[in-house]
Backbone atoms as SQL, in Angstrom:
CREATE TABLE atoms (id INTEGER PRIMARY KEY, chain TEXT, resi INTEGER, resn TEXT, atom TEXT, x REAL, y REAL, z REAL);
INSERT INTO atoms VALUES
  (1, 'A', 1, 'UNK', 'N', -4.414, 5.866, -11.821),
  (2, 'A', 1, 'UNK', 'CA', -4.799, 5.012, -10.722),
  (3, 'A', 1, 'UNK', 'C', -5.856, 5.733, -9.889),
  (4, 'A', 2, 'UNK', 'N', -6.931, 4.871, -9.382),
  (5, 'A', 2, 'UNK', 'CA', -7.490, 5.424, -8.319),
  (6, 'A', 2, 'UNK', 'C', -7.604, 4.904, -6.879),
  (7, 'A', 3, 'UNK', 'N', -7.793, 6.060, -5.975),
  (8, 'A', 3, 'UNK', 'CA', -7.369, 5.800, -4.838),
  (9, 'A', 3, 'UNK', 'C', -8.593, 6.014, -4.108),
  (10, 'A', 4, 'UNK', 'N', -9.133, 4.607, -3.318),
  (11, 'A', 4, 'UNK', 'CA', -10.238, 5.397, -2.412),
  (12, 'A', 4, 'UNK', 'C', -9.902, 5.142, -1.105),
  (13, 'A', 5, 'UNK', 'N', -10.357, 5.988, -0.438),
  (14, 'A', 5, 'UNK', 'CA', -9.582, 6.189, 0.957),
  (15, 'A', 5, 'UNK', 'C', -10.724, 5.962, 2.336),
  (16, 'A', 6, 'UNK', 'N', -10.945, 5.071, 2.899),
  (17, 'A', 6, 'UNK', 'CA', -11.939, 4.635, 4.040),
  (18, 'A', 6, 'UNK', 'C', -11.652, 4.469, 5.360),
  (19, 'A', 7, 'UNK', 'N', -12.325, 5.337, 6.228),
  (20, 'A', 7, 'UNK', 'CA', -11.335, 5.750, 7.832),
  (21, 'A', 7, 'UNK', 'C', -12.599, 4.865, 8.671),
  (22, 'A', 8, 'UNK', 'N', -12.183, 3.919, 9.675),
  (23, 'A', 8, 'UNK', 'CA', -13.078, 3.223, 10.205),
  (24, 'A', 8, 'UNK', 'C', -12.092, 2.468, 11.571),
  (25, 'A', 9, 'UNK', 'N', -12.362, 1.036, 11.546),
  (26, 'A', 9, 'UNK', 'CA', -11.253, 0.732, 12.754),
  (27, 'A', 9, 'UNK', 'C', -10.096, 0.516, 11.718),
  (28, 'A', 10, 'UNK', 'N', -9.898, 0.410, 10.597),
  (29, 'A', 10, 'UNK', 'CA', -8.875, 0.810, 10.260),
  (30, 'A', 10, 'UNK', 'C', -8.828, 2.043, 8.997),
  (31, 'A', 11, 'UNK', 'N', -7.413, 2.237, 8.565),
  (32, 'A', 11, 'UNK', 'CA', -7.464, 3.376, 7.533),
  (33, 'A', 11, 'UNK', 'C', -7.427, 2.249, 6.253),
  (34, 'A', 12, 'UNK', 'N', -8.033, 2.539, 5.421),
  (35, 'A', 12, 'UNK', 'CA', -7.976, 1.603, 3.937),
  (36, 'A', 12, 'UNK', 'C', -8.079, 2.702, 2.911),
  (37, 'A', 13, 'UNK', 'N', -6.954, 2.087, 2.595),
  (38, 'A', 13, 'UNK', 'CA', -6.592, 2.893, 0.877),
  (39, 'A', 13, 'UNK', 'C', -6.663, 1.520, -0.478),
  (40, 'A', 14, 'UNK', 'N', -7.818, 1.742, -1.113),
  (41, 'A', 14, 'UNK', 'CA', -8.302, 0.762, -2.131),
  (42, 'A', 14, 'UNK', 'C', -7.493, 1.135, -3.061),
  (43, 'A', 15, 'UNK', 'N', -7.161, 0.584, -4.079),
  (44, 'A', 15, 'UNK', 'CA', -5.985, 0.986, -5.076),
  (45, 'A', 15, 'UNK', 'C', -6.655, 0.567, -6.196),
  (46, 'A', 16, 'UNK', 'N', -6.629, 0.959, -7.344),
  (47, 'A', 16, 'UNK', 'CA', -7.202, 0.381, -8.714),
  (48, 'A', 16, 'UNK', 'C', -6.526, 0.925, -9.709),
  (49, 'A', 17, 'UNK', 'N', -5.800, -0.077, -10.615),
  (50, 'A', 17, 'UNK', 'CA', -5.391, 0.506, -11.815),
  (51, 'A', 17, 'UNK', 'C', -3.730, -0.305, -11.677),
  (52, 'A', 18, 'UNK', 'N', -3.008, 0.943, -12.173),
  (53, 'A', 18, 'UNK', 'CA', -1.666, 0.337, -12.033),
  (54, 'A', 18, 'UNK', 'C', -1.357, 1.434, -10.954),
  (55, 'A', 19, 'UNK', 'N', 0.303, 0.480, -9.769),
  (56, 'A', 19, 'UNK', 'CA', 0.934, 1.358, -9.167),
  (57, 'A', 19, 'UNK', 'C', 2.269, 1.445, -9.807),
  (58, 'A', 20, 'UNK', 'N', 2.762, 2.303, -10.284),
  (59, 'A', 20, 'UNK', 'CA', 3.964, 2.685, -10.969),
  (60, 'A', 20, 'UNK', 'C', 4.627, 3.596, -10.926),
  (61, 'A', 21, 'UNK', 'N', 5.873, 3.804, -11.682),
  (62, 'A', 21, 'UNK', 'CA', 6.315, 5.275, -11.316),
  (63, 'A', 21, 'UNK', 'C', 5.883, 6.729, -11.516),
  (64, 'A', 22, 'UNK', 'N', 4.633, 6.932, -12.068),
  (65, 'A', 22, 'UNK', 'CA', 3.626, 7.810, -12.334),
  (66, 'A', 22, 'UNK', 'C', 2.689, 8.201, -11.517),
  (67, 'A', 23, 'UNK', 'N', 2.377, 6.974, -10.568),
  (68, 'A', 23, 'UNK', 'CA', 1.076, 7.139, -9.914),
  (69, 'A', 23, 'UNK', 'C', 1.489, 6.699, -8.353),
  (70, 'A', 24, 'UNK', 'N', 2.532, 6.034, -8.088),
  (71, 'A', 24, 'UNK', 'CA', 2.936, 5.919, -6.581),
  (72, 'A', 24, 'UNK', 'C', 3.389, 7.167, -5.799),
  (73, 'A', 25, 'UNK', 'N', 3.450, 8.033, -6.464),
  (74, 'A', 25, 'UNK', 'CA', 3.698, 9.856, -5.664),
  (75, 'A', 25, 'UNK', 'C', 2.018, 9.993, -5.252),
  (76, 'A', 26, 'UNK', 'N', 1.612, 9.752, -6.521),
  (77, 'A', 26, 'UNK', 'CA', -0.248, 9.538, -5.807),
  (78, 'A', 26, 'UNK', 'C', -0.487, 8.840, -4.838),
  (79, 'A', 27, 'UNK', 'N', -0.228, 7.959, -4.935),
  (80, 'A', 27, 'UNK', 'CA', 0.019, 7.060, -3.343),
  (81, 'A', 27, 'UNK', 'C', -0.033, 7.849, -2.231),
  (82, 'A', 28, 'UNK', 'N', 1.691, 8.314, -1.974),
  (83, 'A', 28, 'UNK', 'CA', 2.096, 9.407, -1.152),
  (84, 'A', 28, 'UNK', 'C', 1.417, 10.372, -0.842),
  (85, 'A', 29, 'UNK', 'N', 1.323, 10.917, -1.872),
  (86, 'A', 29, 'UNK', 'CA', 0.256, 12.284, -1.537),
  (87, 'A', 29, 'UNK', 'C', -0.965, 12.123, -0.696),
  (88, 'A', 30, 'UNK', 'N', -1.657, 10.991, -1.028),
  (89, 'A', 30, 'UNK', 'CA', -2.639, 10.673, -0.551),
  (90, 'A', 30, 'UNK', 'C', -2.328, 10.232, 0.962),
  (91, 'A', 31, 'UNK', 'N', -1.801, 9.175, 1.364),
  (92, 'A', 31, 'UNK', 'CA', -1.446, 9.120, 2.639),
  (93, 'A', 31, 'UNK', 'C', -0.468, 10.286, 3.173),
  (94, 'A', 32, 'UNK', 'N', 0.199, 11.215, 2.634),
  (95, 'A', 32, 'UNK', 'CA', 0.758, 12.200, 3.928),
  (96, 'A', 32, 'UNK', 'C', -0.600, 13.382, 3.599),
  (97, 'A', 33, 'UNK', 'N', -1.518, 12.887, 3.147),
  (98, 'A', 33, 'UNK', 'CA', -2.715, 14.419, 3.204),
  (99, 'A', 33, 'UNK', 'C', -3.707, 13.710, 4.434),
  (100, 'A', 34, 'UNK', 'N', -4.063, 12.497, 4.804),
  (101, 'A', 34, 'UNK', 'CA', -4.264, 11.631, 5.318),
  (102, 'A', 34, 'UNK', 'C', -3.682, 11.801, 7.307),
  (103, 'A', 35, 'UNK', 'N', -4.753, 11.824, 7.602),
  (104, 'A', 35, 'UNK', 'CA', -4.827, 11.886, 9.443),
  (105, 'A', 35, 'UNK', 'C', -5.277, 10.720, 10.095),
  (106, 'A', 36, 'UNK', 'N', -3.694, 9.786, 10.356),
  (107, 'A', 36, 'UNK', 'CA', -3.761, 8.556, 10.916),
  (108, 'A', 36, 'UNK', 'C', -4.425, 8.510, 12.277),
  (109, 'A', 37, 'UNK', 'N', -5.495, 8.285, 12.476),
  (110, 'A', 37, 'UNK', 'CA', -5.875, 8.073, 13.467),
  (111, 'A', 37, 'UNK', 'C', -5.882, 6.368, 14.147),
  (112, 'A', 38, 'UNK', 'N', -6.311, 5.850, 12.952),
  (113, 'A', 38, 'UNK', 'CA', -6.095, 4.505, 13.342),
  (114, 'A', 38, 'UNK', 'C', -4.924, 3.854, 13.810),
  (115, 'A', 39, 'UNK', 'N', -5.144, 2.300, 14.397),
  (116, 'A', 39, 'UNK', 'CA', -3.954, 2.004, 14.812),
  (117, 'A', 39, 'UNK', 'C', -3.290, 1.253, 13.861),
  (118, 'A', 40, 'UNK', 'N', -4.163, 1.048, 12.536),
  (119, 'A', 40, 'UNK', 'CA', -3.493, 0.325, 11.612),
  (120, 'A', 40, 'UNK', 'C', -4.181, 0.484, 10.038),
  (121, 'A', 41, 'UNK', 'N', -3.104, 0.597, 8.975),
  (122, 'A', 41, 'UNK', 'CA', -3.204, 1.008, 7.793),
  (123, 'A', 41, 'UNK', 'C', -3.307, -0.133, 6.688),
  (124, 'A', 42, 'UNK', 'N', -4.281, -0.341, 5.585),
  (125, 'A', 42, 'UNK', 'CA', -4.488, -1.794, 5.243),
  (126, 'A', 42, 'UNK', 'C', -4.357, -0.459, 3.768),
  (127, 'A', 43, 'UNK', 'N', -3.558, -1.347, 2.906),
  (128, 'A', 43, 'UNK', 'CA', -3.384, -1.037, 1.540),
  (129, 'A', 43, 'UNK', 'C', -4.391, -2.398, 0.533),
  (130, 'A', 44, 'UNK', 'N', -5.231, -1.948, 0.315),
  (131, 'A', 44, 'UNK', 'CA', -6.239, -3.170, -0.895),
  (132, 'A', 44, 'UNK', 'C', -6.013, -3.090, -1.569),
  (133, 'A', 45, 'UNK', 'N', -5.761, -4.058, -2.374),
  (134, 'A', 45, 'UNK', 'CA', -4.992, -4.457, -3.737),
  (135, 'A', 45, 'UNK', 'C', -5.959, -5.482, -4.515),
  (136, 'A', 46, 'UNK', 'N', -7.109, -5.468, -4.253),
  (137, 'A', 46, 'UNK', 'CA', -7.919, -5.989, -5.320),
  (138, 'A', 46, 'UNK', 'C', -7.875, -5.691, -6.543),
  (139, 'A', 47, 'UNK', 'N', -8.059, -3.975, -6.902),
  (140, 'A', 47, 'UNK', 'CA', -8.521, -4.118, -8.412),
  (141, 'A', 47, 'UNK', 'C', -6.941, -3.466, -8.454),
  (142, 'A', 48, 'UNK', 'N', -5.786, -3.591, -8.064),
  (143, 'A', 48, 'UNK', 'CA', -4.220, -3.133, -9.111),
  (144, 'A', 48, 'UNK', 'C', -3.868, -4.320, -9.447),
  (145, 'A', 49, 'UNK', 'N', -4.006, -3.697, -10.962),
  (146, 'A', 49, 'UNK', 'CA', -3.488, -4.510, -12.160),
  (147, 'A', 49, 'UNK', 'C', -1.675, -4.647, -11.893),
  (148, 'A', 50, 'UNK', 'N', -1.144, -4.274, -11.893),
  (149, 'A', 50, 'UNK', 'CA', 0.025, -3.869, -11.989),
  (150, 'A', 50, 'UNK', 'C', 1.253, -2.972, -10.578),
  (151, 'A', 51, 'UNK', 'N', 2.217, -3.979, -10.360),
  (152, 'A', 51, 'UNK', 'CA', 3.188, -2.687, -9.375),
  (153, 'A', 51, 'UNK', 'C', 4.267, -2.849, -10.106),
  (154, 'A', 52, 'UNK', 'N', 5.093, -1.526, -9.721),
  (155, 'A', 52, 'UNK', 'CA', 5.996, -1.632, -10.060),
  (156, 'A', 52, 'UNK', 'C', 7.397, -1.807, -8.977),
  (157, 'A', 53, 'UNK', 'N', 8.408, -1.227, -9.225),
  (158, 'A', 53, 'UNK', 'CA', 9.603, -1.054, -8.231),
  (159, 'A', 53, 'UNK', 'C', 9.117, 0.037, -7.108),
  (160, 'A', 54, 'UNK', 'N', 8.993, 0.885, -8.459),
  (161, 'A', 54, 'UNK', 'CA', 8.350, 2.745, -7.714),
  (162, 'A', 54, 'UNK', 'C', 6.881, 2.220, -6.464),
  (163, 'A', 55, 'UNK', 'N', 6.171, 1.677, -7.156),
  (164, 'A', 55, 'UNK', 'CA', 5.030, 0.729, -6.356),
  (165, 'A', 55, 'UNK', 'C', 4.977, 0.385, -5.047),
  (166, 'A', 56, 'UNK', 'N', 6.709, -0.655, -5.217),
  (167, 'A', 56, 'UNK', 'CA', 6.741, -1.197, -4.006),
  (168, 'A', 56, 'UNK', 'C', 7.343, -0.390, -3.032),
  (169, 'A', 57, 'UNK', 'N', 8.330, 0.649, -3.287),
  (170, 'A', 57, 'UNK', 'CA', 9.080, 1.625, -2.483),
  (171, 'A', 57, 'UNK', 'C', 8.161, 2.698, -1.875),
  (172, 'A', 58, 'UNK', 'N', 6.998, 2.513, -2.884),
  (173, 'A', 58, 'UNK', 'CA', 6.077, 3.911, -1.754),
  (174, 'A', 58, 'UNK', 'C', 5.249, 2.872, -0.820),
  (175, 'A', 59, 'UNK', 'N', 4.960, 2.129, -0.985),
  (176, 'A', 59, 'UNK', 'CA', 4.662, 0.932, -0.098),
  (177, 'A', 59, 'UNK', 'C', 5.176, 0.630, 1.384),
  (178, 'A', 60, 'UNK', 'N', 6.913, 0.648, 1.303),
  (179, 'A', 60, 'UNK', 'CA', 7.524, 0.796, 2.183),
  (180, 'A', 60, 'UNK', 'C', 8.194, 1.940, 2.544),
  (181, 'A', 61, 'UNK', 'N', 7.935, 2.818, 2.209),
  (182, 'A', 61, 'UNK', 'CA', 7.507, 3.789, 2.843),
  (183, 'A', 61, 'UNK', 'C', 6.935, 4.565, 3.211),
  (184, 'A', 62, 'UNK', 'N', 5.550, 4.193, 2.977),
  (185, 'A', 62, 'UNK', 'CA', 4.545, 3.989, 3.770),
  (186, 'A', 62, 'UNK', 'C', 4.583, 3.148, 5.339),
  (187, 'A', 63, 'UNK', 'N', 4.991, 2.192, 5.579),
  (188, 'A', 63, 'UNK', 'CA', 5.470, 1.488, 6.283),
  (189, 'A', 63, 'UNK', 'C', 6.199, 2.167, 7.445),
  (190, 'A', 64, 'UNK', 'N', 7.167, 2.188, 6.907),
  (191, 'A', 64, 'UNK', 'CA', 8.369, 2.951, 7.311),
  (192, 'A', 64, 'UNK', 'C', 7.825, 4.046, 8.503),
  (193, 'A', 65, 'UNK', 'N', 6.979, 5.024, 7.910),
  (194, 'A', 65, 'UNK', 'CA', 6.478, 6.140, 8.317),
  (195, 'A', 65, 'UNK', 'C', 5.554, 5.648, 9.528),
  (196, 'A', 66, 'UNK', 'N', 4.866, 4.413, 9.333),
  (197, 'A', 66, 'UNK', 'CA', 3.837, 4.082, 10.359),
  (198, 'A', 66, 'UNK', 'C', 4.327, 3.554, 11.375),
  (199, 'A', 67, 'UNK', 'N', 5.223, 2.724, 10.781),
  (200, 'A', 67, 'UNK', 'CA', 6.131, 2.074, 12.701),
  (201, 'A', 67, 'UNK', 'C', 6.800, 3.061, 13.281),
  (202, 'A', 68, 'UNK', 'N', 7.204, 4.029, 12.728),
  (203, 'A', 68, 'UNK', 'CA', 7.951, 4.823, 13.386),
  (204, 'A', 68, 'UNK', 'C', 6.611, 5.661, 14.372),
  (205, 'A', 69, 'UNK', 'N', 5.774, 5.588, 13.978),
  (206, 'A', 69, 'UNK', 'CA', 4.378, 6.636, 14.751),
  (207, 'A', 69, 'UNK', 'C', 3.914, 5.036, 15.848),
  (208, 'A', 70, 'UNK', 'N', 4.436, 3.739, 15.653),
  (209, 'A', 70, 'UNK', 'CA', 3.439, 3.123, 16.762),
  (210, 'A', 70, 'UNK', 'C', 2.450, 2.422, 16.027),
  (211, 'A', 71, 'UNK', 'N', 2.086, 2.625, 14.338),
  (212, 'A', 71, 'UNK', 'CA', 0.989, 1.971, 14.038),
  (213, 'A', 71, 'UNK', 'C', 1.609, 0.714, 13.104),
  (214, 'A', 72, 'UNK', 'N', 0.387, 0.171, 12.915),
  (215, 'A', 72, 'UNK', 'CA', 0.749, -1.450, 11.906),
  (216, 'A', 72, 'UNK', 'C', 0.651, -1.003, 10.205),
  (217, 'A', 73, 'UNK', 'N', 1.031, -1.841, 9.576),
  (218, 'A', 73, 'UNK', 'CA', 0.126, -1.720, 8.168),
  (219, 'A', 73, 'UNK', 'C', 0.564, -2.938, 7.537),
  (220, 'A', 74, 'UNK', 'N', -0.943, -3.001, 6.414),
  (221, 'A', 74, 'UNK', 'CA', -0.844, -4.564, 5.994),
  (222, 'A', 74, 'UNK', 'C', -1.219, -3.955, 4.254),
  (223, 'A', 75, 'UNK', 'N', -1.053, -5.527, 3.461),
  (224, 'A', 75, 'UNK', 'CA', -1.320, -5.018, 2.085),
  (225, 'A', 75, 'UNK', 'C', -2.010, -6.522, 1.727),
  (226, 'A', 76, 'UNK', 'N', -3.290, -5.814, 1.267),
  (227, 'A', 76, 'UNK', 'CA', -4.448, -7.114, 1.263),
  (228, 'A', 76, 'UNK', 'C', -4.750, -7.525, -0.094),
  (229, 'A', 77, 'UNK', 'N', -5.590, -8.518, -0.272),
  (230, 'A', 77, 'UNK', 'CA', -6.169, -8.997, -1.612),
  (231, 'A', 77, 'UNK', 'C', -5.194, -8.681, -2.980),
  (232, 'A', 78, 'UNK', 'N', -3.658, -9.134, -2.819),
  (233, 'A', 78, 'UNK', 'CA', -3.136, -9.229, -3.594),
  (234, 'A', 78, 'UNK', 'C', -3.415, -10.349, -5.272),
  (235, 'A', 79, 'UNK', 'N', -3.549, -9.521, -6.403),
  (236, 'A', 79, 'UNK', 'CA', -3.595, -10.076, -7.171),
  (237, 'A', 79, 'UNK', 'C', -2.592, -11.598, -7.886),
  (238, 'A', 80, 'UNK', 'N', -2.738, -12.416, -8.760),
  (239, 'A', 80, 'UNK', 'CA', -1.517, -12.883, -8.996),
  (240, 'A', 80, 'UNK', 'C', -0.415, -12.472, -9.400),
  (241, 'A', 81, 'UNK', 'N', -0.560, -11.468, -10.165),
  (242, 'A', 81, 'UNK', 'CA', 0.683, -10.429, -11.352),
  (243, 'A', 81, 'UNK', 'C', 1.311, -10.097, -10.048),
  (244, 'A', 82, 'UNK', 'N', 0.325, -9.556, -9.117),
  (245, 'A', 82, 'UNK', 'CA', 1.497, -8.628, -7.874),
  (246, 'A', 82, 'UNK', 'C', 1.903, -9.249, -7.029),
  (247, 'A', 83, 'UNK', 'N', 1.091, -10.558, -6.456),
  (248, 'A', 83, 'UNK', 'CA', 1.951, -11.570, -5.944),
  (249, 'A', 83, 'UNK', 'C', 3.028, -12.604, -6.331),
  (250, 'A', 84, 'UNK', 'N', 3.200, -12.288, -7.310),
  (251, 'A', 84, 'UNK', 'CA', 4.522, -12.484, -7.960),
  (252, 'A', 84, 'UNK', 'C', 5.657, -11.715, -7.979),
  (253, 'A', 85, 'UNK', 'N', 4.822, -10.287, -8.055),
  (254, 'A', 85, 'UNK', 'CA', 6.345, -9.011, -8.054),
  (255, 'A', 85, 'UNK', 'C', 6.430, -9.316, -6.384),
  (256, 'A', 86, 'UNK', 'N', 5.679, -9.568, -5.426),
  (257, 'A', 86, 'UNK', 'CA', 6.384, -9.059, -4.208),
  (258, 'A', 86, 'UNK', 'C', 7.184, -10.767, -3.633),
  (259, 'A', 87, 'UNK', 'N', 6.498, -11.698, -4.181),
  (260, 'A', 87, 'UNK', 'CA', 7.549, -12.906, -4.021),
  (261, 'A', 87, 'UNK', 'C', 8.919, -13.064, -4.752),
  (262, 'A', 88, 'UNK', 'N', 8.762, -12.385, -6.353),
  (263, 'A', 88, 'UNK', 'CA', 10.303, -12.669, -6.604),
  (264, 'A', 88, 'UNK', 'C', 11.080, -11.659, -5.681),
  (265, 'A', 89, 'UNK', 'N', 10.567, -10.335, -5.640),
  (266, 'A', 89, 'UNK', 'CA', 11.716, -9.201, -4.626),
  (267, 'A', 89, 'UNK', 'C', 11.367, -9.578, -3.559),
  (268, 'A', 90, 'UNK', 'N', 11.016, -10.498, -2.711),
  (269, 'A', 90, 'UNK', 'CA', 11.392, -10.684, -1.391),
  (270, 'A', 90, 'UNK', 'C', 10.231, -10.071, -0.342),
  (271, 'A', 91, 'UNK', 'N', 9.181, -9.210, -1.035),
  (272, 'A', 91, 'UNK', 'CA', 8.275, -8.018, -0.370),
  (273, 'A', 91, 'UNK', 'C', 7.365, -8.816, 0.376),
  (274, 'A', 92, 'UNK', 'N', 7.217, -10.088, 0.271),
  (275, 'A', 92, 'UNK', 'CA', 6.546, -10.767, 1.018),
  (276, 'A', 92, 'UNK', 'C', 7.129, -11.379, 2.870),
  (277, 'A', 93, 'UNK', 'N', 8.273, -10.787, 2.352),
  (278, 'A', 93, 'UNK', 'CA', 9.136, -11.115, 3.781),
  (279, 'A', 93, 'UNK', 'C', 8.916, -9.725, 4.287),
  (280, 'A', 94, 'UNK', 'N', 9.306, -8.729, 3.831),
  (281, 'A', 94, 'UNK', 'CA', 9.330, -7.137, 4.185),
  (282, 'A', 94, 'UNK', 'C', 7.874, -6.905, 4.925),
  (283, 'A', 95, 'UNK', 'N', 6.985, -6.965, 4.388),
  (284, 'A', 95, 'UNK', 'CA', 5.524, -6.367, 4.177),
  (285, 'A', 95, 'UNK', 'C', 4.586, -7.424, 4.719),
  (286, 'A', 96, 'UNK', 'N', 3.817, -7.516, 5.612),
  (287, 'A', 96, 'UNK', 'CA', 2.750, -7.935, 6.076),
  (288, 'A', 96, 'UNK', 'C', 1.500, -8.478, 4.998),
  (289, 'A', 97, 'UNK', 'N', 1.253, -9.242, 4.318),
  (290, 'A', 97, 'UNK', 'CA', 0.522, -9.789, 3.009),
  (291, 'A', 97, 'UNK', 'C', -0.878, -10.320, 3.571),
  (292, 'A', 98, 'UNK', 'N', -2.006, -10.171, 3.525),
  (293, 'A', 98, 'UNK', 'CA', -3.012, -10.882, 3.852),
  (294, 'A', 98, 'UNK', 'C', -3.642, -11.223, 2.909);
């Protein structure tokens, strides 16, 4: 997976490829190496092909980590494949979807 990472009025982490149980520690890594300055964190989901469980759990916790600091986060330009994984598990209620 690749991850590109863009600090502006908000933080954006572009995602491409698959997120799975291989590559969502990449995720992680990337946002706790990452200096939130912003007040809000946008995950782009244009070019991921693919999430998984592992996917959605670094997702929310990602989340997790940001309300607890005061900030927002959203998860954008969801594909169909993945707007399907986060409507059958419910992630569309959990998670902020734009």
């Amino acid at each position: 997976m690749e991850i590109n990472i863009m600090h502006g009025e908000q933080l954006v982490f572009a995602l491409n490829g698959r997120l799975d149980t291989v590559t969502s520690n990449e995720l992680l890594d990337a946002f706790a190496k990452e200096e939130v300055k912003e007040e809000m964190v946008i995950v782009d989901m244009k070019d991921l092909e693919y999430i998984s469980s592992a996917g959605l759990r670094a997702l929310l916790a990602m989340k997790k980590e940001l309300v607890q600091k005061g900030k927002s986060f959203e998860v954008h330009n969801l594909n169909s494949v993945c707007k399907e994984v986060f409507k059958v598990t419910g992630f569309v209620n959990i998670l902020t979807v734009k």
